[in-house]
N, C-alpha and C positions, 0 to 999 in steps of 0.2 A: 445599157438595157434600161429602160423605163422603171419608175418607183415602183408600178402598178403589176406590170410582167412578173417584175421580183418579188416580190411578197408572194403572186398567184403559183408560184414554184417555192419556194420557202413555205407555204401552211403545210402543203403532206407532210414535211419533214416535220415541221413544230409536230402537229399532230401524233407521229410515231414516236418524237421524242417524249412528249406527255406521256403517249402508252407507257412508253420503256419505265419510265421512271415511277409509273404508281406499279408497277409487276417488279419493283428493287423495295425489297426490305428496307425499311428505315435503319440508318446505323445505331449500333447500343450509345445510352445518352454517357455521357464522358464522367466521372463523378468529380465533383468539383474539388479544388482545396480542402479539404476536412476539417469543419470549427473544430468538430469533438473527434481527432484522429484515432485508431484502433493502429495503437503500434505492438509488435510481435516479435519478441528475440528468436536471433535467427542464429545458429552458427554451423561454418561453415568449413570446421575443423576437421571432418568427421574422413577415413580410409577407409580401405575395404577391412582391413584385419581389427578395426575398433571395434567390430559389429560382435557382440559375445555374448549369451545368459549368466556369465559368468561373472557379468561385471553390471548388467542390464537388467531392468523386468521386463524389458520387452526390446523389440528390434524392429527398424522401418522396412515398412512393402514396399516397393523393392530394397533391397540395400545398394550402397552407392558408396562413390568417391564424392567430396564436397568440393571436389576442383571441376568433377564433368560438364560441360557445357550443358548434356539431355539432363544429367539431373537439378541445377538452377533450373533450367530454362520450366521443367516440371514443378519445382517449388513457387516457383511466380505464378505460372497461371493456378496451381492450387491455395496460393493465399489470397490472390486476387478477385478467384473467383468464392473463395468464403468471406469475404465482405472487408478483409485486412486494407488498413490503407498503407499502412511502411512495415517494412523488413527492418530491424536494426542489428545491423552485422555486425558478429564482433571482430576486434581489428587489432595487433600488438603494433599496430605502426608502421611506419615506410620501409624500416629495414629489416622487416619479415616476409620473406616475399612470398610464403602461401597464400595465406591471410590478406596480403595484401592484393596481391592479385584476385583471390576470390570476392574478396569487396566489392574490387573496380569490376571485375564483370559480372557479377550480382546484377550491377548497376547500369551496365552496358544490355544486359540481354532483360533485364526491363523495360527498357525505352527502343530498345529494337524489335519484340514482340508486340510493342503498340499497346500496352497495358497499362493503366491509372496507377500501377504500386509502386510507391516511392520507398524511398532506402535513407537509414539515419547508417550513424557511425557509434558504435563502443567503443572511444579507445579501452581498454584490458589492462590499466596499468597494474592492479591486483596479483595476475598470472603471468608479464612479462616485464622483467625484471630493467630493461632498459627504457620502459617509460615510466618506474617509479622514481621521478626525480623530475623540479618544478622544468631544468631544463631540457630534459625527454618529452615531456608534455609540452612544454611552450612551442620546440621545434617541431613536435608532432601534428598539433594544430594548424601552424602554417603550411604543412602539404596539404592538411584537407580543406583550409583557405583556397590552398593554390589548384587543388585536382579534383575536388569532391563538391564541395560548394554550389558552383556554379553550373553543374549537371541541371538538367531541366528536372527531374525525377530525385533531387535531392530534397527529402522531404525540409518544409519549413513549417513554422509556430509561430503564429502570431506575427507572420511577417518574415521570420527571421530562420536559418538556419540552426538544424538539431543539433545536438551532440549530450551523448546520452552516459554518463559516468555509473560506476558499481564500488562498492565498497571505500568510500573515499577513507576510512584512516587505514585504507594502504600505503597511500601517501602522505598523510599527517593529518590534522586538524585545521581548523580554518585558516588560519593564517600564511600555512604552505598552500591552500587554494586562492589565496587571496592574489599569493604572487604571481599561482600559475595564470585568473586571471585577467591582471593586471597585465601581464606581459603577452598573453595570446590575444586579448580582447579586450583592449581596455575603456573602447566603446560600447561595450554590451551590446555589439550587432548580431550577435547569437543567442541561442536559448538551451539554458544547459536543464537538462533531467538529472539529478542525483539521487540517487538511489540510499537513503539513508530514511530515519524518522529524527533522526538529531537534528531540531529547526535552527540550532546554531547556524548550519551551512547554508541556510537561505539569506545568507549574506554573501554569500556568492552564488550558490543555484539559482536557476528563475523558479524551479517548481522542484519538487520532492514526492517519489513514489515509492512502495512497496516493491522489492524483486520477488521476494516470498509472503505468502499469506498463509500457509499452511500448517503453518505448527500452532494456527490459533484455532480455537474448540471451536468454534463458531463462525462460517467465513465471512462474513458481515461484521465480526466483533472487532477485527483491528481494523475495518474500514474504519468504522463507526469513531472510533479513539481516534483515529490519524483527523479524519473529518475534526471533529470537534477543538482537535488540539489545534489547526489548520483556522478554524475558525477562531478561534483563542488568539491566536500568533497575528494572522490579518487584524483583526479588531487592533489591539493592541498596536501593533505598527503602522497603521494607517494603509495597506497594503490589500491589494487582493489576486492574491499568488492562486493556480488553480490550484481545485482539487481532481487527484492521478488515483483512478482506481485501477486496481488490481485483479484480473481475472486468469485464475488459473483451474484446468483440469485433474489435476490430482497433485500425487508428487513422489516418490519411490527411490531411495538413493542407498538401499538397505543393502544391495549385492556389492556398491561403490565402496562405500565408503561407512556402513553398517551406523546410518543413520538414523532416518523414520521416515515413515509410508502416511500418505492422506489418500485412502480412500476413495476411486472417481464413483462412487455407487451407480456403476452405469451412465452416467452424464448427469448426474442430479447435481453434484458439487460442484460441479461446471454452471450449469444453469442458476448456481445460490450466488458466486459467485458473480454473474453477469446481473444477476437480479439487486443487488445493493449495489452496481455501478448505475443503475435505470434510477433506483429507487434517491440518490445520493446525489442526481443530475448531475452526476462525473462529467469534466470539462473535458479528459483524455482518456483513455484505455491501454496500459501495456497489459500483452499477454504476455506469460509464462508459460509454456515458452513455444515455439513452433516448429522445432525442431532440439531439443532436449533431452537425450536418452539415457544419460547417466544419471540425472536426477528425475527422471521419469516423467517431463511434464510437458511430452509434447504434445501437440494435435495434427501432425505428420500423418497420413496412412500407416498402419503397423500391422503386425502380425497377430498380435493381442487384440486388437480395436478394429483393425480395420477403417473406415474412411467415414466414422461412426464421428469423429470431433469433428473433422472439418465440415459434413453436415450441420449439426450442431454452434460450428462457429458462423456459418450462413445465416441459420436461422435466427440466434441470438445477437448478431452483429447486426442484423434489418430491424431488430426488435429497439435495441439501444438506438440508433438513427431516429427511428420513429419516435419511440415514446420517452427519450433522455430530454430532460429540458422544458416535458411537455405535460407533465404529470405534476399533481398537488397531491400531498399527504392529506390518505382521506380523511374525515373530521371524526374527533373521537367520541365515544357514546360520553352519554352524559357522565362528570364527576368520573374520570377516565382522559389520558393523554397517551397519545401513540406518540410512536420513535421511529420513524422510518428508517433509522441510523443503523437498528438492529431486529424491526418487526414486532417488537413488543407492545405491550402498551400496559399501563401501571393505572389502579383506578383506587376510589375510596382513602378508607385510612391511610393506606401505604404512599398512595400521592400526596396526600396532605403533609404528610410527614417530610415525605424526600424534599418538597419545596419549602416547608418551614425552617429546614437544619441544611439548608448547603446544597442539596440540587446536584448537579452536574460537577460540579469541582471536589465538592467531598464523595457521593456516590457513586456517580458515572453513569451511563448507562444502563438502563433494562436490560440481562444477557439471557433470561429465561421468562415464563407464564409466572405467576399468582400459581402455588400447588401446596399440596402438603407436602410434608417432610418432618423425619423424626431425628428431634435433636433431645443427644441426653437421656435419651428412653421415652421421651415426650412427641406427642404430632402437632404441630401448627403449621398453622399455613407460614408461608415465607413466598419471598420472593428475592430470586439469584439480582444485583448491578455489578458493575465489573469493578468497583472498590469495599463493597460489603454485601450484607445481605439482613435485608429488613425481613421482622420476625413480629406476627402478629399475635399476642397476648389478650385478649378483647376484658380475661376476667382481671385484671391490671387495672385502676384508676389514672388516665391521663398524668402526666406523657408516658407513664409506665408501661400504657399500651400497646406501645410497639420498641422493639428491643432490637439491639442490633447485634449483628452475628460476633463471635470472637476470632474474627479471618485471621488476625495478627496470628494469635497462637497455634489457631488451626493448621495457618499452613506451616510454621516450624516443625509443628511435629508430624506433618504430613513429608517432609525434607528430611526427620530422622533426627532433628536438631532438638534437643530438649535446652528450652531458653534459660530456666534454673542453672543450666553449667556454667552458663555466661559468665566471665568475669565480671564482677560487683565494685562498685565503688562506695567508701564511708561520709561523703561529703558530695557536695557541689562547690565550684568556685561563687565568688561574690557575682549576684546577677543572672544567675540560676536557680534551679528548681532542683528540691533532693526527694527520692519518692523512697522513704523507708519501705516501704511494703513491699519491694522489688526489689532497693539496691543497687536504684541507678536514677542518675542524673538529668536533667534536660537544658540543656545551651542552645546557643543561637549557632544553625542559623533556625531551627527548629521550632526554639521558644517564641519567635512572633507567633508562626504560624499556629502553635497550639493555642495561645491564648487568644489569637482572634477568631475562632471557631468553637463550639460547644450544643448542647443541647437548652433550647429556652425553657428553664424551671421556674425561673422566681420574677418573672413580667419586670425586672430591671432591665435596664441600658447594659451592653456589652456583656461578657461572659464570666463567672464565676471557677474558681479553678475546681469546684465540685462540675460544675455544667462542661468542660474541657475535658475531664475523667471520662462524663457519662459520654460522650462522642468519642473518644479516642483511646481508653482506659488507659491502664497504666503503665510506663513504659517498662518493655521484656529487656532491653538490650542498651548499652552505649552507643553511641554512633560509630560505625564499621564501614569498612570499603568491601564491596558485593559485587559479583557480576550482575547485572539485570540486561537483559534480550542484548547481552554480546557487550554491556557498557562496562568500567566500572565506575561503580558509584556509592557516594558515602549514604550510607541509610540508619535508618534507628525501628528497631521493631517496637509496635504497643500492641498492646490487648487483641486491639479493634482495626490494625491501621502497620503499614511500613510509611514511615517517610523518607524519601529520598530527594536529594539534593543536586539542581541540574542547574549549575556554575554558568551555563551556558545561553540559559533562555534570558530573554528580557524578563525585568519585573512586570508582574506580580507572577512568575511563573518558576520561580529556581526552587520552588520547594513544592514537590507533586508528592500525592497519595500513590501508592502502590497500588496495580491493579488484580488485587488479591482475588477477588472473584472468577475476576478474567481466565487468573493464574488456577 
């Protein structure tokens, strides 16, 4: 047939096909790799007979088995479509075959549905007893090497495949991580999430997150501390590990396990939460949780809720994409500095003060406004940080102007502990400090940090053990082994101050202030 024939029979068709295809919808655009991923525990443990008010505050619309095909195949398209990028399943390992199976088809009816949401792995060696052990974990690893990995919809980080750890001194302390991985990984071709604040383990973790935020007063307050310490730890190591915020809608475990309740005020704690992962230019996001019912913190459809979070996670998750990363901490009014770590902002005397004696290592953070308050039977203004609380005295001649709170003893006898019972000692050894007026001692590893620290009285070089007092007063306690948020740890109470001793961190960080404010 002639070039010319052909094409004169070939246009109607072009022609129709152009129609055809501006009357087809454009496909939804694909969302890409995730710099800042929104990962979401998922689990997928759950039977029909788990579903109870008796053990629950609330129970999911519908209720379900977590093996049914209709109910995954509903969980994917309702994370996917609230702006989630990965599911992370929890999993006891290859030779559980629930769990196991529910994983792999999590993972299967993700990528068969045609949906962007990727899937990490928990192993659960905490709750199942045959992967607590370096060689259950090492052999575990290499099935999701060999089965899980190389899924197209296996979420990766930085390049590299998840795998997302919980409670790690279920299995021991660094060292027993060190083996698990040295023996699963000993190229660091993965990227592990550990779920701890102890920066010890980022000598094996690549990054470190919150599971829970809720037992803190303020949800921005353990951000704000984890941030700082994160920033503290990078500086120091030369390193820049992300920072993993934490967004959770409530939390309820009181019918479980007769623990404690956070409040979802409606979705506003949700929303405080997601707003100091924006404000923080969080590098990651785990939610707590998306399926959660015993500890109450799902954003599931429910009975209670209704499909009131996963709206809310829509909305908040487009808001984090948008403006994470992309926002500056606004500029503070004058003789005034803001904190975007926890929203505050400290101005006047009080700032001059907290930057003159120690800043951020000795005080910590903003945790409240500039307000009055009566201490002692008296009103001054004050202001809450999450290791004291500065007290403004105006009718006081400098430095006496502003005074600091007595947290130390506050909080012992806020714990029912009267520090007077303490056993007392009649000496110190050679190289220490003896504090008659109390009847107790001060050693190392303690005694640097006291005496490099103090309030500036007398315009000399370094600090006088009167200007050590006025900062820290005098000590309540010997040095004691304490729990602190699940640790134990050796500490010493003073006046003004707990110190505690973290064997653990690099220098100059093994001896932190207690976050008595906080507390």
């Amino acid at each position: 047939m002639p070039y010319d024939r052909y094409l004169r029979r070939l246009a109607p068709m072009l022609i129709l096909a152009t129609l055809a295809s501006l009357m087809i919808p454009p496909a939804a655009p694909v969302r890409a790799a995730p710099e800042r991923p929104i990962m979401a525990f998922y689990y997928p443990w759950w039977e029909h007979s788990d579903w109870s008010y008796s053990r629950m505050s609330d129970l999911p619309s519908p209720r379900y088995s977590g093996g049914d095909d209709e109910a995954i195949r509903r969980h994917v398209q309702q994370a996917d479509d609230a702006g989630i990028d990965a599911l992370v399943c929890t999993w006891y390992g290859p030779d559980e075959e629930r769990l196991n199976k529910r994983c792999r088809r999590l993972i299967e009816l993700a990528r068969e549905g045609g949906r962007d949401l990727q899937v990490a792995i928990i192993p659960d060696h905490s709750a199942w007893g045959p992967l607590r052990s370096v060689e259950g974990l090492a052999r575990a690893i290499d099935v999701l090497k060999r089965d899980f990995f190389g899924q197209p919809n296996y979420l990766r980080y930085q390049g590299r495949p998840v795998v997302f750890w919980f409670n790690p001194p279920a299995l021991g302390g660094v060292d027993a991580w060190r083996d698990v991985r040295n023996r699963a990984d000993p190229g660091r071709e993965q990227f592990w999430f550990g779920g701890t604040d102890n920066f010890g383990y980022l000598e094996v973790y690549d990054a470190l997150y919150y599971f829970d935020i809720s037992w803190e007063r303020r949800p921005g307050a353990a951000m704000a501390s984890y941030a700082s310490r994160l920033e503290q730890w990078n500086r120091a190591n030369g390193q820049n590990r992300p920072f993993v915020a934490t967004v959770m809608p409530g939390y309820n475990d009181l019918r479980n396990r007769g623990g404690h309740a956070r409040d979802r005020q409606n979705g506003e704690y949700y929303r405080s939460t997601w707003q100091t992962a924006i404000e923080r230019n969080a590098q990651a996001v785990v939610l707590t949780s998306f399926n959660e019912f015993y500890e109450g913190t799902h954003i599931e459809p429910s009975e209670q809720y209704g499909d009131l979070y996963l709206r809310l996670t829509r909305e908040l998750s487009d808001r984090f994409r948008r403006e994470a990363g992309q926002t500056a901490p606004p500029p503070a009014p004058a003789n005034c500095q803001s904190f975007p770590e926890t929203g505050q902002q400290v101005c006047g005397r009080l700032l001059s003060y907290w930057r003159e004696n120690g800043g951020l290592p000795v005080f910590g953070l903003p945790i409240g406004p500039q307000r009055s308050v009566t201490i002692e039977g008296r009103e001054v203004q004050a202001q809450e940080f999450e290791r004291n609380r500065l007290e403004l005295h105006p009718q006081n001649p400098r430095p006496y102007d502003v005074l600091l709170g007595r947290l130390g003893a506050e909080g012992l006898a806020r714990r029912g502990r009267d520090w007077q019972q303490f056993p007392r000692v009649n000496g110190a050894p050679a190289g220490c400090l003896y504090f008659a007026e109390t009847g107790h001692s001060l050693c190392e590893p303690f005694l640097s940090y006291f005496r490099s620290r103090g309030l500036e009285f007398d315009g000399r070089r370094g600090y006088s053990l009167a200007e050590n007092v006025a900062l820290f007063g005098l000590p309540l306690s010997e040095p004691q082994t304490e729990t602190i948020e699940g640790r134990a740890l050796t500490v010493q109470w003073f006046e003004r101050a707990r110190f505690e001793w973290h064997p653990d961190n690099p220098e100059p960080y093994r001896v932190l202030l207690g976050r008595l404010g906080a507390e």
